[in-house]
C-alpha positions, 0 to 999 in steps of 0.5 A, spaced: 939 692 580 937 684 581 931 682 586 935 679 593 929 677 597 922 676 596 919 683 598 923 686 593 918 685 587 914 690 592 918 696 588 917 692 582 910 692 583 910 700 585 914 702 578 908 700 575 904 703 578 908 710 578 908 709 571 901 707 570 899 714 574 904 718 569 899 716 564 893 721 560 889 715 561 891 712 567 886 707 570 888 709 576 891 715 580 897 713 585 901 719 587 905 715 592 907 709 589 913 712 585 915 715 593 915 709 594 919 705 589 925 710 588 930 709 584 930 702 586 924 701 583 926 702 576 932 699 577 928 693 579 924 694 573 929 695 568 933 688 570 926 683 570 922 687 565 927 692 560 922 692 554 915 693 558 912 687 556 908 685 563 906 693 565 898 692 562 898 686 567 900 689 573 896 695 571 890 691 570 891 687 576 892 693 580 885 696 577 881 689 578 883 689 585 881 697 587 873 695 584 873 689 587 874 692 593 870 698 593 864 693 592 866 689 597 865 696 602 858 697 598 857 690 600 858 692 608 866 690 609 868 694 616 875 690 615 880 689 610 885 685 612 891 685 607 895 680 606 903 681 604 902 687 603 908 690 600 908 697 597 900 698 597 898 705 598 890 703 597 889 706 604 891 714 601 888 713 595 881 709 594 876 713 597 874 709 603 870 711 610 873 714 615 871 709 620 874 702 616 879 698 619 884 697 614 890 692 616 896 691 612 900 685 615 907 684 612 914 682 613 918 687 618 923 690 613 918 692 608 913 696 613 918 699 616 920 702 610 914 703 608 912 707 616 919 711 615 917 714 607 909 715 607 910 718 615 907 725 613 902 722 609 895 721 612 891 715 611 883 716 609 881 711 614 884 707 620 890 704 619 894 699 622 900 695 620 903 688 623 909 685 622 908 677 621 911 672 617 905 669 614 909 663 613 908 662 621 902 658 622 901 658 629 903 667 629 898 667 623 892 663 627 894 667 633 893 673 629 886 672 625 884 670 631 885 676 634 882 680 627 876 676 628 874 680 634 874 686 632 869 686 626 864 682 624 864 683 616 871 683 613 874 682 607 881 678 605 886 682 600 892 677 597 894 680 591 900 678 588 902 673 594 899 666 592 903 665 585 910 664 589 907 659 594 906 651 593 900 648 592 901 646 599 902 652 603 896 655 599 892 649 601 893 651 608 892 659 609 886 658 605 884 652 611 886 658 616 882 663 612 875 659 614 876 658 620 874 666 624 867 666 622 868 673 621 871 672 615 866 673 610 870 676 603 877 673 599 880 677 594 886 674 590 889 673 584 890 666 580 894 664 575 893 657 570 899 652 569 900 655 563 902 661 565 906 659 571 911 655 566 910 661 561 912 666 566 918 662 570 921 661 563 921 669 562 923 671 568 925 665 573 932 665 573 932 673 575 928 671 581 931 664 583 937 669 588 930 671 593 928 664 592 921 667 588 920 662 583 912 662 580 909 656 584 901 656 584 897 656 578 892 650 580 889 646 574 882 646 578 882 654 577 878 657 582 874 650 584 881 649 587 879 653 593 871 649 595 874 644 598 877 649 603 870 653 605 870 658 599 866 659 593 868 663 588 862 668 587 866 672 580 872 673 576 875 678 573 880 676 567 886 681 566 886 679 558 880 681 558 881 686 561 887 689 558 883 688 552 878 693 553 882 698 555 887 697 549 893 696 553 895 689 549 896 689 541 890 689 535 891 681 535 890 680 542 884 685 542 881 679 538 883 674 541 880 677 547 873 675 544 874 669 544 871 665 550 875 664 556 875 657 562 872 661 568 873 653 571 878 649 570 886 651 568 891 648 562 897 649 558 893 657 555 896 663 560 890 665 563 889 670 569 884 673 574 883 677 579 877 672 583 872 674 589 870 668 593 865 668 598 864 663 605 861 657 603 855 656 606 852 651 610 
């Protein structure tokens, strides 16, 4: 099965997921994930990824963003803010406070689909699902607008969204980002130059029917976000990662111990899961 639209790569994401679950050592445990990726989610898997190459990164990525966010709850977030949403179950199984405010924003489609299959399944703290074009501005504004109201610490989640969009679109959300004063934490995940042209090469083709082509891999790095009032406070590289846990080769694990660019970005394939903060003054 081919990927028709951009919300398909959420039952890609998913099929990981369930595998990675299967797994004696698991680095996570996600009971509803092969729920929800369903027979089209291995379909999905087997066309873009037919030999098993990327599942450490998905995986890895995964378990990044669960830690980050645990922190950022022990740090005080009363708000996750979840933006694209897509198949993620983190809601039911992350052990979160009852009394969170969890928002998962996304387009119509896929949260629908989402409600109808998880609707006998209690999420562990509140939750609330907003059907929203992200790429609306005046809709987005409106509705960070709205979220800043209702909770004074709160924590922005982009996992898997920045890389399909342009330079130019990211620059604008992260203006957005910073302007509700109760936007305090940002979560997301950033790719180099080089693995956008590397991953475009592997699997652009397969992606240009939903109009998903890799985009944003920013020279800069993280230092791409300063200049629009966020200060990256860590990073976490998923190689590294992967390397620690064994899921990539014997070579690649001594490979991983070389130093790698927390700053700026080139032609080597480098991603990370990176936590920013408001910038202050």
């Amino acid at each position: 099965m081919k990927i028709s639209n951009i919300s398909d790569t959420a039952f890609w994401v998913a099929q990981y997921r369930a595998e990675e679950s299967r797994r004696k050592d698991a680095l996570f445990e996600d009971g509803l994930a092969g729920k929800l990726a369903g027979e089209k989610g291995k379909e999905i898997k087997a066309f873009m990824d037919p030999k098993n190459k990327i599942s450490w990164a998905i995986v890895v990525r995964t378990y990044l963003f669960d830690h980050a966010i645990m922190e950022a709850l022990e740090a005080g977030v009363d708000m996750v803010v979840c933006l694209a949403s897509g198949l993620d179950t983190r809601p039911y199984r992350l052990p979160l406070p009852e009394g969170l405010k969890w928002v998962e924003v996304d387009l119509p489609g896929i949260l629908e689909y989402k409600t109808e299959t998880l609707k006998d399944e209690k999420p562990r703290c509140r939750l609330e699902r907003i059907a929203l074009d992200l790429g609306s501005e005046a809709e987005r504004q409106k509705l960070f607008d709205r979220l800043n109201g209702e909770a004074s610490h709160i924590l922005i989640v982009s996992e898997g969204l920045l890389v399909y969009l342009s330079p130019e679109q990211v620059s604008d959300l992260a203006r957005d980002l910073a302007v509700p004063a109760h936007f305090k934490k940002w979560i997301l995940d950033l790719a180099s130059p080089g693995l956008v042209k590397m991953m475009n090469k592997q699997s652009g083709e397969k992606l240009k029917q939903a109009n998903a082509r890799f985009r944003f891999g920013p020279p800069e790095g993280p230092g791409f976000f300063n200049s629009f009032g966020w200060s990256v406070v860590k990073v976490h590289s998923f190689f590294k990662t992967a390397a620690r846990f064994k899921r990539v080769g014997f070579i690649m694990r001594l490979l991983a111990l070389l130093p790698e660019s927390q700053g700026k970005q080139g032609s080597s394939p480098w991603s990370g899961v990176c936590v920013f903060e408001r910038a202050k003054g």
